[in-house]
N, C-alpha and C positions, 0 to 999 in steps of 0.2 A: 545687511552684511557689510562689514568694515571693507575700507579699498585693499588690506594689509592676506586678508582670507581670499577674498574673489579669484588672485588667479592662481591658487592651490584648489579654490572649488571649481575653477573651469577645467582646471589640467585632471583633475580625479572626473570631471564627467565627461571631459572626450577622450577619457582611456575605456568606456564604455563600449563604443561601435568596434574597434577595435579587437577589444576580447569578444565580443558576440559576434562578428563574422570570422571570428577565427573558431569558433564553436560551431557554429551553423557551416564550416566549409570542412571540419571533421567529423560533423555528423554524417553529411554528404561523400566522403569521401571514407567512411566505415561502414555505410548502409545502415544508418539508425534510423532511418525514418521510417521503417517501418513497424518499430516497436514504441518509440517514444515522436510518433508526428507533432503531438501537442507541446510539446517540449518545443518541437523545432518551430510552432507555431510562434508560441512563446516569446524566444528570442527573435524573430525577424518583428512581432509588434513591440518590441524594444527600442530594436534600431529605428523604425519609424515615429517612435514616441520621441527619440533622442533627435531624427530628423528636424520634427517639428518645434520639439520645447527649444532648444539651445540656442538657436537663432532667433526664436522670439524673446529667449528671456535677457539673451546677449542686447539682442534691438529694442527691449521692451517696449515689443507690440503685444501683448498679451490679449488682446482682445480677439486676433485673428486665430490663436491656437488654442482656445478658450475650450471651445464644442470638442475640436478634435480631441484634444488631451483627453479629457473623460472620457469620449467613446472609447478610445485606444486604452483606458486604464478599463473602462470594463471589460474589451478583452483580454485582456493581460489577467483581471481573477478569475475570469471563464476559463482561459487556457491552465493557469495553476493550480486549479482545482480537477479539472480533468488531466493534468500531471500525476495527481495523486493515484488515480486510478489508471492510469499505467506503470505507476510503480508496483500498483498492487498486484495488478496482473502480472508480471515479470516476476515478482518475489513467489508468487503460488503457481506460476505456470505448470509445473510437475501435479499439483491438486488441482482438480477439474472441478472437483464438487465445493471445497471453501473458496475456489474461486469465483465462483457462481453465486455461492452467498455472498461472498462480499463485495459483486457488484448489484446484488439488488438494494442489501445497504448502503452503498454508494448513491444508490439513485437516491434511496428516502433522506440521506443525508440531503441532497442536493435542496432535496423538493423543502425538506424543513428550514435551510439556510435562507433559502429564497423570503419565507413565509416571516422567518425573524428580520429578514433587513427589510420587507415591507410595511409588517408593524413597525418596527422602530423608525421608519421612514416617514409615514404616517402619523405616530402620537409623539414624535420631537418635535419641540416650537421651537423653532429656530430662525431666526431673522438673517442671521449669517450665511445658511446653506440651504439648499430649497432641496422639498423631499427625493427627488429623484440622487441628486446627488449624495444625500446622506444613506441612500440605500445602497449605493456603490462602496462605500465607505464601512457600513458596517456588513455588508457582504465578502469585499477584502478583510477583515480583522478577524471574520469567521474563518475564511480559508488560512490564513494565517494562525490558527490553531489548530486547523485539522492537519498542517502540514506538521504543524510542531509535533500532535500525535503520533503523525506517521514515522517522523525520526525517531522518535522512542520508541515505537512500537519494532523498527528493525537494530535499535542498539540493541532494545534487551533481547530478542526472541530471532535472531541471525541468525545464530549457531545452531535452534531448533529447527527453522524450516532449511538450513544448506545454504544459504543466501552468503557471499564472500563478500568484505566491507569493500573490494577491490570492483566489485559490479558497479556498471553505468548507472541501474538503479537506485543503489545505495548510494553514489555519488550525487545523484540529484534529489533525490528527499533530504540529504544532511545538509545539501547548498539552499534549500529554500527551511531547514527544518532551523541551522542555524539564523539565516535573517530575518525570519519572522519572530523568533528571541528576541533579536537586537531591536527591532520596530519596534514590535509591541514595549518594550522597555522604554526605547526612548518616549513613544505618545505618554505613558505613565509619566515620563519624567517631566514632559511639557504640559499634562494636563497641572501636575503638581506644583509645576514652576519652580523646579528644581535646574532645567537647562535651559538655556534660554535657544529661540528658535533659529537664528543663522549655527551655533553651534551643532544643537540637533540635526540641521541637514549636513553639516560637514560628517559628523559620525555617521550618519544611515549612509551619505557618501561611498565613505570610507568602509564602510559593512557590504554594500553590495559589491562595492569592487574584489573585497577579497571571496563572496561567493562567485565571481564572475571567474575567478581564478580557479578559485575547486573543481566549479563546472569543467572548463578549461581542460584540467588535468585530468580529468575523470575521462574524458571521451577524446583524450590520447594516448590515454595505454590500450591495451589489445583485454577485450572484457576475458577473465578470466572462467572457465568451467565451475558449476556447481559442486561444490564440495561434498564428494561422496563418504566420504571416512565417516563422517557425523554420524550422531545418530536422528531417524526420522521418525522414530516409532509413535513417538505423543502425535505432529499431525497425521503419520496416515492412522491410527485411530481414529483423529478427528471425519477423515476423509471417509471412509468405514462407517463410522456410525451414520456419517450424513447420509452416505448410500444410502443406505439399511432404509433410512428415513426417508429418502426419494422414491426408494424403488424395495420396499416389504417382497417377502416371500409371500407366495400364496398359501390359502389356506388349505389345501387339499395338499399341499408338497409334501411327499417323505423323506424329505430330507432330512428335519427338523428330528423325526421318530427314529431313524438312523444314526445321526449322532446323538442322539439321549440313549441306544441301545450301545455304542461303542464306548462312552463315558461309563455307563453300568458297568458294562463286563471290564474296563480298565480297570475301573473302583474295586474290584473283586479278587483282580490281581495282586500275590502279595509282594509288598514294595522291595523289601530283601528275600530272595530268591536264592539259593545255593547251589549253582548249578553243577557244582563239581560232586554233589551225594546223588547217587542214580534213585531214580523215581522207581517205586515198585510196580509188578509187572499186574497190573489191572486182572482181575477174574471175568470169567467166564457171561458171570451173571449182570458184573459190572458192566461192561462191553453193550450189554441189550440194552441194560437200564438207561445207558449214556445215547444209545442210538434211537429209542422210543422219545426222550428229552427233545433232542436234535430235531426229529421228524415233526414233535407238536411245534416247537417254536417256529420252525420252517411256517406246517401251516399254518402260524398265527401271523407269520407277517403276509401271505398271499392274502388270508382273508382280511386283514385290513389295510393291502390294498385292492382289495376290488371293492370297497365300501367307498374307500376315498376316489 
């Protein structure tokens, strides 16, 4: 990196600690830790990533922050992966039951992400980077899609589940759903050699700072209430059917034979009805015949149910 860039790339990384303890002291100070703790984990192994690298890379002693960096970047995809799943839980909180699905998903997500940064940790020859570290690496660029999922998955489908783009949630899926964009773009462009590498870090720079900013502002407004006007009906279907699927009626239940006899007699009803021509006045004989009717279907549904 030229002498001309350095103290533009120093001043964009110590505006870093800065915006993170001003996030971490309005988390603290709105009571969010108890919906988004990993979030708050998040950022505090930020500041101690920022602790350690700045000063070494300033004194370039790189040898003594070597181990820690990595440990600290593998919390850091640990934590933003389990970001994701308290975004998800907060967007479905209202569904108990797609919630539930979509944290068993979440786990098989996890358990396969593991499984691919192992193989590929494993059968890359790489003389550059030794397997444990490449599994960190292609573990981070995994979560970094699953984030980017997750921003589109509440651009488009917001307004179906009630979710306000003004929510803490939606703010921190958009803040990791846009950087993981920018990442992933620029290692393209560096694998490509397209940009060259002190550039590349001046924009990722530059990229996290302005999520560090979103974040920021996200969790100093006041979260606003779930939007009830919407309409909800496609997921509580979804919620609905899952039941159904969790927890079947039994096989002995009349309920089931109940409403197929109230569906009958509606179907039987005619649709235009004129209620203003008077019905004529039923006979004699009619009256029995209607009342013998009445009496057998009675006892048909006693005797089945004492069958059931």
């Amino acid at each position: 990196m030229s002498d001309e860039i350095k103290p533009f790339f120093y001043v964009l990384w110590a505006i870093h600690p800065i915006l993170e303890v001003g996030i971490a002291a309005l988390m603290i100070r709105r009571g969010l830790l108890r919906h988004f703790k990993f979030f708050f984990i998040y950022t505090l192994a930020q500041l101690v990533t920022f602790a350690v690298l700045f000063p070494a890379y300033v004194w370039r002693s790189y040898s003594a922050a070597f181990y820690l960096f990595w440990c600290l970047n593998a919390v850091s995809v640990t934590c933003g992966f389990l970001v994701i799943h308290e975004v998800f839980v907060d967007v479905f909180k209202s569904f108990h039951t797609l919630r539930d699905l979509g944290t068993v998903l979440f786990k098989w997500a996890g358990l396969v992400m593991l499984l691919v940064a192992g193989v590929v940790s494993v059968s890359t020859n790489s003389s550059e980077m030794p397997p444990w570290e490449q599994a960190i690496v292609t573990s981070q660029r995994c979560v970094r899609i699953i984030q980017i999922g997750m921003v589109l998955f509440l651009l488009f489908f917001a307004h179906y589940v009630g979710v306000s783009r003004r929510q803490h949630s939606f703010g921190m899926a958009l803040g990791f759903g846009c950087f993981s964009t920018v990442e992933l773009v620029l290692i393209s462009s560096w694998v490509g050699n397209h940009f060259s590498g002190p550039t590349i870090s001046l924009l990722n720079m530059i990229a996290y700072n302005a999520t560090l900013l979103l974040w920021l502002s996200y969790v100093a407004i006041k979260r606003p209430a779930r939007d009830g006007t919407v309409s909800l009906l496609q997921p509580q279907r979804w919620e609905q059917s899952l039941t159904d699927i969790h927890h079947p009626l039994p096989a002995d239940s009349l309920i089931p034979m109940f409403e197929s006899m109230v569906d009958r007699a509606l179907s039987r009803t005619p649709a235009a009805a004129d209620l203003s021509t008077p019905l004529p006045e039923p006979s004699a004989d009619g009256l029995k015949a209607r009342a013998a009717a009445a009496a057998d279907s009675f006892a048909g549904i006693l005797r089945a149910a004492g069958k059931s």
